[in-house]
Backbone bond lengths (Angstrom), bond angles and torsions (degrees), N, CA, C in turn:
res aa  C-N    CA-C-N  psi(-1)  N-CA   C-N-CA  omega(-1)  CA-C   N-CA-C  phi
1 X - - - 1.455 - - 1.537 107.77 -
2 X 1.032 104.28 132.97 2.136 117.15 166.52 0.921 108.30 -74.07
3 X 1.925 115.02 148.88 1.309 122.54 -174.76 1.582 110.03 -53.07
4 X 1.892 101.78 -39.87 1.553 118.90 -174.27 1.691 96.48 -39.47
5 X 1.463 88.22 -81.42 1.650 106.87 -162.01 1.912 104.49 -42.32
6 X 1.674 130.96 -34.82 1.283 110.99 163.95 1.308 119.91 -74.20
7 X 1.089 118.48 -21.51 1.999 102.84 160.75 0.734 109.50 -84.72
8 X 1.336 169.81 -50.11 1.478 159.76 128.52 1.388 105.81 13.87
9 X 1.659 133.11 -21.78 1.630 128.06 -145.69 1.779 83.37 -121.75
10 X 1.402 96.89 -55.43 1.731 109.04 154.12 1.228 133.09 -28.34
11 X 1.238 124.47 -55.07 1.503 139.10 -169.93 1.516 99.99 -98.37
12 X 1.497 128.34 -25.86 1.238 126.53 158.40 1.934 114.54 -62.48
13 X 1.393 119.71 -35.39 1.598 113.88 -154.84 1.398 78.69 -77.62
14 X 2.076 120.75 -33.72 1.282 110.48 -144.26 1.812 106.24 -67.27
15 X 1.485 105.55 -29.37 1.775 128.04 -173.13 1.695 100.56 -43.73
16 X 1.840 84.39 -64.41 1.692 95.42 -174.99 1.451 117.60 -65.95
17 X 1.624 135.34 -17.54 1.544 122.89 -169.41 1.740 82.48 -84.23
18 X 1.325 128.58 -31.72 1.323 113.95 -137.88 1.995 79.37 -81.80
19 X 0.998 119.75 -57.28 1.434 130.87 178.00 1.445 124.14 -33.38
20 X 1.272 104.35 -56.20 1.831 117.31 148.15 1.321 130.58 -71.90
21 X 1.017 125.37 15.49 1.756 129.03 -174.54 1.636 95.54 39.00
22 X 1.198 114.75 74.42 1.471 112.97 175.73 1.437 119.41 -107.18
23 X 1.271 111.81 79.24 1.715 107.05 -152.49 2.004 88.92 -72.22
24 X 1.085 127.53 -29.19 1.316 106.75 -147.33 1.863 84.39 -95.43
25 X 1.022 121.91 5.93 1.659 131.23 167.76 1.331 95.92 -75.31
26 X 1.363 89.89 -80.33 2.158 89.34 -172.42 1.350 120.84 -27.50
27 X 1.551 101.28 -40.93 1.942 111.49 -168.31 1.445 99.60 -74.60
28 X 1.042 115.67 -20.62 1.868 114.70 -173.82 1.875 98.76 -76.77
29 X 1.050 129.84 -27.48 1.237 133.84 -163.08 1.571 118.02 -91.16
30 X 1.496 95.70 -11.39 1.965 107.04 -177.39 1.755 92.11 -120.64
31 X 1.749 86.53 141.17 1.452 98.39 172.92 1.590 112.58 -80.62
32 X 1.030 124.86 166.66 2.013 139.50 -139.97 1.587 72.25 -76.24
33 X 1.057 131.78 -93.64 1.710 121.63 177.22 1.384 135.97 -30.94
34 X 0.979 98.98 1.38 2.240 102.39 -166.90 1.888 95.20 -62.74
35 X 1.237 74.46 149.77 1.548 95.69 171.91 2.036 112.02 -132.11
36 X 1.140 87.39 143.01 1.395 101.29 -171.96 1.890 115.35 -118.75
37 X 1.374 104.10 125.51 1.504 122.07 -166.88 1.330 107.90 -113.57
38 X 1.171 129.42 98.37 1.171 125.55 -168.21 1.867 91.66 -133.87
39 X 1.270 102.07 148.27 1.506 120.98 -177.98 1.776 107.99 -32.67
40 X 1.841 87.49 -66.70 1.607 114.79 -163.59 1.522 116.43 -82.48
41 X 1.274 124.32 22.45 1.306 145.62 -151.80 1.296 118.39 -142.86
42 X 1.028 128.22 160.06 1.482 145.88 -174.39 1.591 88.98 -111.10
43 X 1.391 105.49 163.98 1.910 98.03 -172.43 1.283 79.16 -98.04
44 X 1.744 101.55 141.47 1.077 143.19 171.08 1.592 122.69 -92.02
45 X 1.569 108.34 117.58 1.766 84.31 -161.57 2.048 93.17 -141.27
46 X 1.238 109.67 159.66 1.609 130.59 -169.04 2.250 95.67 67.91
47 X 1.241 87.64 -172.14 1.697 106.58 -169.55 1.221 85.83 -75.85
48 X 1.792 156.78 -78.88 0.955 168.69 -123.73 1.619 106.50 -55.90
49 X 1.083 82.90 -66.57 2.030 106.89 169.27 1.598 96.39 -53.28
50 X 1.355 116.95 -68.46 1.412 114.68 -157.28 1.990 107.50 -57.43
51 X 1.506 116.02 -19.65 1.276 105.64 -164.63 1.417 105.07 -89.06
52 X 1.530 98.80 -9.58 1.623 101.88 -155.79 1.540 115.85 -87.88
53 X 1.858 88.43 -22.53 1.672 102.20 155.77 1.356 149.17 -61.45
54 X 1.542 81.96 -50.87 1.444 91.77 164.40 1.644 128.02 -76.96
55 X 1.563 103.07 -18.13 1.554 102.05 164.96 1.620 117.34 -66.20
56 X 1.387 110.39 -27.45 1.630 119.88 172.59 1.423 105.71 -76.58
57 X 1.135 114.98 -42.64 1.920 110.03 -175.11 1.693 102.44 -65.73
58 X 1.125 128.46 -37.79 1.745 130.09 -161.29 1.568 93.03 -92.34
59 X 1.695 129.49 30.07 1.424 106.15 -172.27 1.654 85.91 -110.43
60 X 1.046 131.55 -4.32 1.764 125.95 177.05 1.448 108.97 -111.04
61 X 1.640 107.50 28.48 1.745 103.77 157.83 1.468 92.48 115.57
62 X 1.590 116.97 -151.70 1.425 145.29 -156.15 1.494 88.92 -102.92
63 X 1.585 98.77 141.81 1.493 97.97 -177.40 1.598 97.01 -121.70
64 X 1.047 132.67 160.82 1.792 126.66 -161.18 1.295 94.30 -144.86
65 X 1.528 104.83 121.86 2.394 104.25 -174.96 1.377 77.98 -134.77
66 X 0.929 103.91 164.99 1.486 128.45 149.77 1.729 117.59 -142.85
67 X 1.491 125.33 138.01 1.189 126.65 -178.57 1.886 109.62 -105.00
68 X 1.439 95.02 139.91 1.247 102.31 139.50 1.843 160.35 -159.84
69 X 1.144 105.39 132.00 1.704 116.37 -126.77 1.611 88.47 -69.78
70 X 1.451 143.13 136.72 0.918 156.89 125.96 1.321 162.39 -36.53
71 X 1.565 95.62 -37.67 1.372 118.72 -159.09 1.869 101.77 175.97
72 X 1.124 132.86 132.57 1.152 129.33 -155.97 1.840 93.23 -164.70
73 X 1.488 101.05 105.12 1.585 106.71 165.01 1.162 118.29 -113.98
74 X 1.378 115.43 175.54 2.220 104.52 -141.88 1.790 68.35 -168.24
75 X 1.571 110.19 112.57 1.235 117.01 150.26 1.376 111.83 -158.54
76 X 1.372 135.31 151.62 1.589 137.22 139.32 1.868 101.49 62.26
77 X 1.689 103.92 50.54 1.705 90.21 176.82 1.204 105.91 101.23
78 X 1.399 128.91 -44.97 1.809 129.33 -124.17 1.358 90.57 -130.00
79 X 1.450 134.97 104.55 2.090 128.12 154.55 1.399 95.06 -99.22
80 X 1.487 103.06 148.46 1.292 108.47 -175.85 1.552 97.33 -141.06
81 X 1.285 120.88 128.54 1.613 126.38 -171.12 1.419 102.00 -121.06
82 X 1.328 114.94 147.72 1.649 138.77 -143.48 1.246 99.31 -134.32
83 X 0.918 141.26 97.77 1.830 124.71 154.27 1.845 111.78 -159.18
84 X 1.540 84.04 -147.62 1.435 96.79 -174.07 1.372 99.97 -92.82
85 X 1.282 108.82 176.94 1.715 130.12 149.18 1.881 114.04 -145.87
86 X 1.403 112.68 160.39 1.183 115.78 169.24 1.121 102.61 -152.58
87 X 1.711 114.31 144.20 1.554 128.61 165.85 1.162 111.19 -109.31
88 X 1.389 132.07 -140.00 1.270 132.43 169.49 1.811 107.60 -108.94
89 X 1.539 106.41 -24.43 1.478 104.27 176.68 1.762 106.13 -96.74
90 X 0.923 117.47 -4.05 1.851 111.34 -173.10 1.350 108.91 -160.51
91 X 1.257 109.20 152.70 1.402 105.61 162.13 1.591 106.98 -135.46
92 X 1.250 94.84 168.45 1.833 86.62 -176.00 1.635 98.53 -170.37
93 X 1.585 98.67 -156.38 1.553 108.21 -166.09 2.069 95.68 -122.71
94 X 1.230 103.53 161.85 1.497 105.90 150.35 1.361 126.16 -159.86
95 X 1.235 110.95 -146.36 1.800 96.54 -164.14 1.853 82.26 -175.92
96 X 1.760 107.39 113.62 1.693 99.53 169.50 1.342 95.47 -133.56
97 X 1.211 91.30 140.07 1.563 113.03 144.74 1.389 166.82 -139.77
98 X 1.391 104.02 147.52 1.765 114.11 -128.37 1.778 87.66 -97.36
99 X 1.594 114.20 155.94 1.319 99.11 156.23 1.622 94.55 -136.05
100 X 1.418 112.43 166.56 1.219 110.70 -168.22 1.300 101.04 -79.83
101 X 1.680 119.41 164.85 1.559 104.19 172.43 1.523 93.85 -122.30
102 X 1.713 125.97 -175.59 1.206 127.36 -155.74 1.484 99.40 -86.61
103 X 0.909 141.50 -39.73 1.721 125.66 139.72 1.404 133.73 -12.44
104 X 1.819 112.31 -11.61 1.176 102.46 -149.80 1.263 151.07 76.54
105 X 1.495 105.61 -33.89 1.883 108.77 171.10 0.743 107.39 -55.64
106 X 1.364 129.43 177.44 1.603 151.02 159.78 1.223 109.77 -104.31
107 X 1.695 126.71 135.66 1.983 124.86 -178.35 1.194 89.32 -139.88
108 X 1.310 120.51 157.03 1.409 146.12 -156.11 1.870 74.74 -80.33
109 X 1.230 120.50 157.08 1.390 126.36 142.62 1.371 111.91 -126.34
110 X 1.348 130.75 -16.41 1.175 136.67 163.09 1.789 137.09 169.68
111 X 1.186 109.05 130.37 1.491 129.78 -143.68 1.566 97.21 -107.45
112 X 1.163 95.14 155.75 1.633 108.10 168.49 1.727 100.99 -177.41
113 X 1.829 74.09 135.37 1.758 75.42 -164.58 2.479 79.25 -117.62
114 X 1.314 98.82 173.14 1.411 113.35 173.40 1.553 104.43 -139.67
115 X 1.337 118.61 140.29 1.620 125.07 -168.67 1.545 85.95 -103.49
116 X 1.182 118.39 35.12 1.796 100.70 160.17 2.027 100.58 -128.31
117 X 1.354 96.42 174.45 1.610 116.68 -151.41 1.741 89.35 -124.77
118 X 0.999 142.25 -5.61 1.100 137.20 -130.64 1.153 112.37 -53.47
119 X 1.839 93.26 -60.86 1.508 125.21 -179.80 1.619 130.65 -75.67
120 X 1.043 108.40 12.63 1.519 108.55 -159.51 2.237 82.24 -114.84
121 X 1.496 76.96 150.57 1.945 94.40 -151.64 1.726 88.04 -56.51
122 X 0.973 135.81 161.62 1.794 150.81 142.68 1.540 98.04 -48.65
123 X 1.166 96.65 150.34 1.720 109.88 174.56 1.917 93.01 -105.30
124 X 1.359 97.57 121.55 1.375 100.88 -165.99 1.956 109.65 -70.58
125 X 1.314 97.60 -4.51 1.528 111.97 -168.28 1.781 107.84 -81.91
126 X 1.022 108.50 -59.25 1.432 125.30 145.25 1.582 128.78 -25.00
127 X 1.287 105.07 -75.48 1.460 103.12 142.94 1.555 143.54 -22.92
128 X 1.323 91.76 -80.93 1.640 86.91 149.55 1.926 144.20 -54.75
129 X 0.824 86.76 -26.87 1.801 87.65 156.50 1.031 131.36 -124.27
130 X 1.532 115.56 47.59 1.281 132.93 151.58 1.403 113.71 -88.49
131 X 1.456 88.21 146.08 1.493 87.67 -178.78 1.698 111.06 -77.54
132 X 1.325 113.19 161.53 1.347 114.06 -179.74 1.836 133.83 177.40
C-alpha cells in the first residue's frame, strides 16, 4: 500500500465517522496524544479532548466533509497531508499530521484545518461566467 492510497483510506474512514456520528471511529483515527487546531477552538489535546468534540460537533445531525489531498510528504515516522476540505457551511485548507505507530498504521497526531479558501487556485471556468 502507498502512503497516498493510506491517507486516501484515512480521509475516507474520516468522511464516513463524520457522516455516521461515529465518535468511537473518529477516536480510532488520532494517536493517544493528537492534538487538534481548529480555527473556533481552543487547542484540543490527548483522546479525551478529542472525543468530547466530536461528541459536541455530531449533536446538530450528520456532518458532510469531503477532502482534498494536495501534496503528501512521507519521511522519518511523520506523513503529513496538505489540502483542501469542503462542507456545506465552509470551505477551507488544512495541514495533518500523521505519525506512524509500531503496528505500522498511520494516526492523526495533529490537525489543523483554516475556514479560509484564499490560496487555493480560481477555477478559471467559474470565472468566466461570472458576471462582471
Amino acid at each position: 500500500m502507498t502512503t497516498r492510497s493510506e491517507v486516501d483510506a484515512i480521509n475516507a474512514e474520516y468522511v464516513r465517522a463524520m457522516a455516521e456520528h461515529d465518535v468511537a471511529g473518529m477516536i480510532s483515527l488520532y494517536a493517544e496524544d493528537a492534538s487538534l487546531f481548529f480555527s473556533d477552538t481552543p487547542v484540543l489535546q490527548g483522546s479525551a479532548a478529542v472525543a468530547a468534540f466530536y461528541e459536541d460537533e455530531f449533536k446538530d445531525g450528520p456532518v458532510a466533509i469531503t477532502f482534498e489531498s494536495t501534496n503528501i510528504l512521507d519521511g522519518d515516522g511523520l506523513v503529513v497531508d496538505i489540502g483542501h476540505y469542503a462542507m456545506p457551511s465552509e470551505r477551507g485548507k488544512y495541514v495533518v499530521v500523521f505519525r506512524r505507530q509500531r503496528d505500522g498504521t498511520l494516526k492523526s497526531r495533529s490537525r489543523r484545518t483554516s475556514p479560509t479558501d484564499l490560496d487555493r487556485p480560481a477555477d478559471p471556468a467559474a470565472s468566466a461566467s461570472a458576471p462582471g
